[in-house]
C-alpha positions in Angstrom: 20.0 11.8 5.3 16.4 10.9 4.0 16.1 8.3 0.9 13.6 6.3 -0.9 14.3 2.5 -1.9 12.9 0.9 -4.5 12.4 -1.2 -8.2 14.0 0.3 -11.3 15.1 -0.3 -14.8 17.0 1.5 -17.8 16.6 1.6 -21.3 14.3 -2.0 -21.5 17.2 -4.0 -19.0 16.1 -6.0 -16.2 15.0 -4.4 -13.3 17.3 -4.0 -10.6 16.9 -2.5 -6.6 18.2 0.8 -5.7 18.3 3.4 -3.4 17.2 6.9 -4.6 19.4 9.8 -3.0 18.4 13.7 -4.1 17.2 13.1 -7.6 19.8 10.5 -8.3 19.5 6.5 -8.4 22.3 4.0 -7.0 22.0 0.3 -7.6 21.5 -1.3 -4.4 24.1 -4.4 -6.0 26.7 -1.7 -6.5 26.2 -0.7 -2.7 26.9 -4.3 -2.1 30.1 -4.5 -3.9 31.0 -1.2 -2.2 30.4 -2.6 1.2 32.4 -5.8 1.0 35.5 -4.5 0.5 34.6 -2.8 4.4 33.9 -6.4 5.7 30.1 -5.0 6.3 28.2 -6.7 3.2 24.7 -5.9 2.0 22.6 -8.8 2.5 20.1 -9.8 -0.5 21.1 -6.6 -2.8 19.4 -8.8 -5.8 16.0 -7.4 -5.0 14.0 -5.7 -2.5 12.1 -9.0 -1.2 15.7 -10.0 -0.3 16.7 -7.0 1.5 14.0 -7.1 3.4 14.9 -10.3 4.7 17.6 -9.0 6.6 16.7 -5.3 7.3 18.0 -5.0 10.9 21.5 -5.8 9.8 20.9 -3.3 6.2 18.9 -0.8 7.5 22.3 1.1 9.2 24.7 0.4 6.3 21.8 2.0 4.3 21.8 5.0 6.4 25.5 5.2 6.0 25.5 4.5 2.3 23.1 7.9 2.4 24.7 10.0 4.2 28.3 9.6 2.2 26.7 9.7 -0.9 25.3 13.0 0.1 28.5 14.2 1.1 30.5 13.1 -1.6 32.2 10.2 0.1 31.6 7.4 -2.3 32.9 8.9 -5.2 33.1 5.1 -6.3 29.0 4.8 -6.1 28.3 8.6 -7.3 30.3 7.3 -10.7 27.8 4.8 -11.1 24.2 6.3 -10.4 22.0 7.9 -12.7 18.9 10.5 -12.6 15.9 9.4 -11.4 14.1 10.9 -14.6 16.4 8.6 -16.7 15.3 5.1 -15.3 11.5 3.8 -15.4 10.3 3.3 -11.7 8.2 -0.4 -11.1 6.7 -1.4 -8.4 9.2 -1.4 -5.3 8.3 -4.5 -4.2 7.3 -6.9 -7.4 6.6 -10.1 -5.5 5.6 -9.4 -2.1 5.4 -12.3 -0.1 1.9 -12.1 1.3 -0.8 -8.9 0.7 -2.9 -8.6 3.6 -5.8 -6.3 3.5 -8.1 -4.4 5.9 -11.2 -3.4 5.6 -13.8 -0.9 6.8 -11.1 0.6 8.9 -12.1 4.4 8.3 -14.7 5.9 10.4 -15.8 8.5 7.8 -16.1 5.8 4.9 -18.0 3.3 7.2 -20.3 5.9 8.4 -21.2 7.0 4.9 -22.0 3.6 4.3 -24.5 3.0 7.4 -26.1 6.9 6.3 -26.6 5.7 2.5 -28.2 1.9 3.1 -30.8 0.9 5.1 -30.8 -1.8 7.8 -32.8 -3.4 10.6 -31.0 -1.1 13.4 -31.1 2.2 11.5 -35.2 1.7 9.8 -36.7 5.3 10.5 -34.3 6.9 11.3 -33.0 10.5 9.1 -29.7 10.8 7.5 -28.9 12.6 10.7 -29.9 10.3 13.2 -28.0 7.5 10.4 -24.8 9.9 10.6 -24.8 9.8 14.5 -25.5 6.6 15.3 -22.8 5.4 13.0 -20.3 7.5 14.6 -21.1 5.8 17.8 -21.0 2.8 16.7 -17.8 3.2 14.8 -16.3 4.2 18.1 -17.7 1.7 19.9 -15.7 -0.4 17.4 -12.6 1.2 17.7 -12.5 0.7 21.5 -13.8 -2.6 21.4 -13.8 -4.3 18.5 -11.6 -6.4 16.3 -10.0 -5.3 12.7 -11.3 -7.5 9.6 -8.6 -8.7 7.1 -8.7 -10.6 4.3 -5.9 -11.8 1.9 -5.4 -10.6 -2.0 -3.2 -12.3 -4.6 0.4 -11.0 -4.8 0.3 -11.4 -8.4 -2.4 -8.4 -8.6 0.6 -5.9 -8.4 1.8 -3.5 -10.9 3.9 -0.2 -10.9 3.0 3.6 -10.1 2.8 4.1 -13.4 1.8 1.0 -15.1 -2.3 0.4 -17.0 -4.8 -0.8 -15.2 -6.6 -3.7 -17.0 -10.1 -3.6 -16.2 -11.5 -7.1 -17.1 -14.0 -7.1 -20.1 -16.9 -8.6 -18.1 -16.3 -5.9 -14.9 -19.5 -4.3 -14.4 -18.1 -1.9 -10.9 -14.4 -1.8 -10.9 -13.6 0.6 -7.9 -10.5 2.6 -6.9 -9.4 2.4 -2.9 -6.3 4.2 -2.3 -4.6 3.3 0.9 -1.7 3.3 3.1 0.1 0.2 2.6 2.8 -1.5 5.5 6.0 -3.2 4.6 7.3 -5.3 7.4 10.9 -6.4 7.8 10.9 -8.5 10.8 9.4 -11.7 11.7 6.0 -11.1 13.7 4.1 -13.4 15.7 1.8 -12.0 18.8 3.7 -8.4 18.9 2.0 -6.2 21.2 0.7 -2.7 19.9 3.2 -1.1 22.0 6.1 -2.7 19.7 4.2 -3.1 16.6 6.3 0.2 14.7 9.3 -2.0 15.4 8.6 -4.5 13.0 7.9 -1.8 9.9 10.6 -1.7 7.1 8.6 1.1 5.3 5.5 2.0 4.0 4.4 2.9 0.6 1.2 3.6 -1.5 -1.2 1.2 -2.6 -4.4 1.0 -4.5 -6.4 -1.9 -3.6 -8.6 -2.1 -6.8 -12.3 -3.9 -6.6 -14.5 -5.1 -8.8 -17.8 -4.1 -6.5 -20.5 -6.7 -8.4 -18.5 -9.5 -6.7 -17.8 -8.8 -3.4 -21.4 -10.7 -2.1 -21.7 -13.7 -3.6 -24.9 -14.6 -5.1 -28.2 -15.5 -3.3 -28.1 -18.7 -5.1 -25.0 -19.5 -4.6 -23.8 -20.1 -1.0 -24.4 -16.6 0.2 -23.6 -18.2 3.9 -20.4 -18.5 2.6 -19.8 -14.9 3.0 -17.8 -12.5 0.3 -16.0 -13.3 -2.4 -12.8 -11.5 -2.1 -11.0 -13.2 -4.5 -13.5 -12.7 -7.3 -13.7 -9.1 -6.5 -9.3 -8.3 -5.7 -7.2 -10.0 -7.3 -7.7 -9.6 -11.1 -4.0 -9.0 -12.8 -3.2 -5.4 -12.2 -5.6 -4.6 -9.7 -3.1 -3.7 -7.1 -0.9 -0.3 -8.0 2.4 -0.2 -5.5 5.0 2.6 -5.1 6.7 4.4 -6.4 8.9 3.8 -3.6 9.5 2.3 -0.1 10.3 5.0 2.4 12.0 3.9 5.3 10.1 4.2 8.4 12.2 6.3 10.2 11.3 9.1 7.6 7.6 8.9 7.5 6.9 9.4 11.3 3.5 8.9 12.6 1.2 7.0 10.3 -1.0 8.2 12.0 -0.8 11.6 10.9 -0.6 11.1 6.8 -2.7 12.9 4.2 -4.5 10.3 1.7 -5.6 11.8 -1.7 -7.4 10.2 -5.0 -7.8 12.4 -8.4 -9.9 10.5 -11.0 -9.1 12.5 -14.1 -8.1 15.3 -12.3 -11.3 15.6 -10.0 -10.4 14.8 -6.1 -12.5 12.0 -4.8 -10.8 10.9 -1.9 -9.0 13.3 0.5 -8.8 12.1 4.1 -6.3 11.6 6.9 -4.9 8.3 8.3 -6.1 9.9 11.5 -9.6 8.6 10.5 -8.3 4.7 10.6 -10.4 3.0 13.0 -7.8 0.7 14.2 -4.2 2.5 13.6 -1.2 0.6 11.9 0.1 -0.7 15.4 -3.1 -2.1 16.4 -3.3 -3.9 12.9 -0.3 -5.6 13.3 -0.6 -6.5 16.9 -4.0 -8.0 15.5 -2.4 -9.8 12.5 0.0 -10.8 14.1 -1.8 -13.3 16.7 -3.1 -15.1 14.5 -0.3 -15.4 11.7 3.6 -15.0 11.3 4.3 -12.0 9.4 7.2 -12.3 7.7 9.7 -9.7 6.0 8.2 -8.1 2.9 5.2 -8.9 3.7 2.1 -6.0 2.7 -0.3 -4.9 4.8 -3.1 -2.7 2.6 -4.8 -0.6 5.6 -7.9 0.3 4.7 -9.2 3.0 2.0 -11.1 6.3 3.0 -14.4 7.8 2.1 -14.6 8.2 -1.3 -14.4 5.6 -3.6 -16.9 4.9 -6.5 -19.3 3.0 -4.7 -20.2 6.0 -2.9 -20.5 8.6 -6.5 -22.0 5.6 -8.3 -19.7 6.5 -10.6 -17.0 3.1 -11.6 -13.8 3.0 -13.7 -14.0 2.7 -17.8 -11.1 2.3 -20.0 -9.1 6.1 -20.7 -9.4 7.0 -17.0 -6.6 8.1 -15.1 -5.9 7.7 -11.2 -3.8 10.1 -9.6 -2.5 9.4 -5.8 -0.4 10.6 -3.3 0.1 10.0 0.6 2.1 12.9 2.0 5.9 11.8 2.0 5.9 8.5 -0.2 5.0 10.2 -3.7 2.5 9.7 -7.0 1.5 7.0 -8.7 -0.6 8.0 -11.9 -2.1 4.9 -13.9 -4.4 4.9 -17.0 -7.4 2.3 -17.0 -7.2 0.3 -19.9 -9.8 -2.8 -21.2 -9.2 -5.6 -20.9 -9.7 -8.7 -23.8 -13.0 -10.0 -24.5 
């Protein structure tokens, strides 16, 4: 039986972890209680983070814990849940341990980049000529090249419904809506053959920008390379959720649909086919160089589509709308931010 997990809260109470089972929410600390009477405890039902820290051993109580609510078997739990429409949904992981991002890993995005600004390799050439050599050279990259990360602060996330604060002083802030990784097992040098082993879940994230500061300034230490601090991790600039679906449910994540409204008007619409470098290969990548640990967030990379490309930024009463096929909507109104 398919379910979601995730962050929720009732009627201004703390939130509290659940699993979400056809419409209805069960509090993953009741499942605990449930399961020690059985000698088979839930490990870290206090919150999500803590869950994930032991997922091997949860992951098939979970599955049970589905399947018997489904069928009526816990009339214990079933007592206790509530509809989903009742309880406020936040963010299903509020504190991820680390948020690791990748970027420029979708051809289509990369190529419009290389079509729209000028450089020493593509001077004189058309838009055509642009558009062709960047596919080459994008899959040139993809069978030789390396993926590029770079870290954002944790503290950036918000729920799938929560306001976006754009800062006062933002002069680009930029949508980037993207598949986002959860790991739940220790990984250091994991080959790409055994990288899906090491994925929890996945959910949807939006990995906000504020465009004017990704290069730093000519003046100031532009050998230092970008800024990604500056331009990521203002408060609220990282929408998560709604939920974490379990990997087993999602498939291939390979073979996801990615799709951004801004006020109802589709910017972004594109497969994860398009990554350069696919989840596997991201994490085999990560991995050799750091220990990823259990609740850990990798952002993947965003598609084609984002407001650099319409010249057209975020401003206070905007609403993003997306969805990746499977892990459901988050809607958020931009709000502004205190001068």
């Amino acid at each position: 039986m398919t379910f979601k997990l995730g962050t929720f809260s009732i009627a201004g109470c703390a939130p509290f972890p659940g699993m979400l089972v056809e419409g209805r929410v069960v509090s993953l600390r009741a499942v605990g209680q449930c399961l020690a009477t059985s000698g088979r405890p839930l490990l870290g039902s206090d919150s999500m983070l803590a869950l994930l820290g032991s997922w091997d051993h949860n992951w098939p109580l979970l599955q049970e814990v589905a399947a018997a609510l489904t069928h009526s078997r816990l009339p214990e739990l079933a007592a206790r849940d509530a509809p989903l429409e009742s309880l406020s949904v936040h963010a299903p992981i509020p504190e991820p341990r680390h948020v690791y991002c990748s970027g420029a890993n979708y051809k289509k995005h990369v190529v419009q980049i290389i079509i729209a600004q000028a450089s020493e390799e593509t001077r004189g050439m058309s838009a055509e000529e642009r558009r062709i050599f960047g596919q080459r050279k994008m899959d040139e990259r993809a069978r030789a090249g390396t993926p590029y990360f770079f870290l954002k602060a944790p503290s950036t996330v918000i729920g799938p419904a929560d306001p976006i604060v754009l800062p006062a002083d933002a002069e680009q802030p930029d949508w980037e809506l993207e598949l986002a990784v959860v790991i739940g097992r220790m990984a250091r040098h994991v080959a790409r053959e055994q990288a899906l082993d090491y994925v929890a879940g996945y959910t949807i994230a939006n990995d906000l920008t504020r465009r004017e500061c990704v290069n730093r300034s000519p003046d100031d230490v532009p050998e230092m390379g970008m800024n990604w601090v500056a331009a990521k991790s203002a408060p609220t600039f990282l929408p998560l959720g709604p939920y974490l679906t379990p990997a087993a449910f999602v498939g291939d994540p390979q073979a996801l649909q990615i799709r951004l409204s801004l006020n109802g008007e589709v910017m972004q619409d594109e497969s994860t086919a398009d990554m350069i470098f696919g989840v596997s290969r991201l994490i085999e990548y990560l991995s050799s160089f750091v220990a990823l640990q259990p609740g850990d967030l990798i952002c993947t990379g965003s598609p084609a589509g984002n407001g650099a490309h319409y010249r057209r930024f975020l401003r206070p009463g905007d609403v993003l709308e997306g969805t990746i096929s499977g892990l459901g909507t988050q809607r958020n109104l931009c709000v502004e931010g205190l001068r």
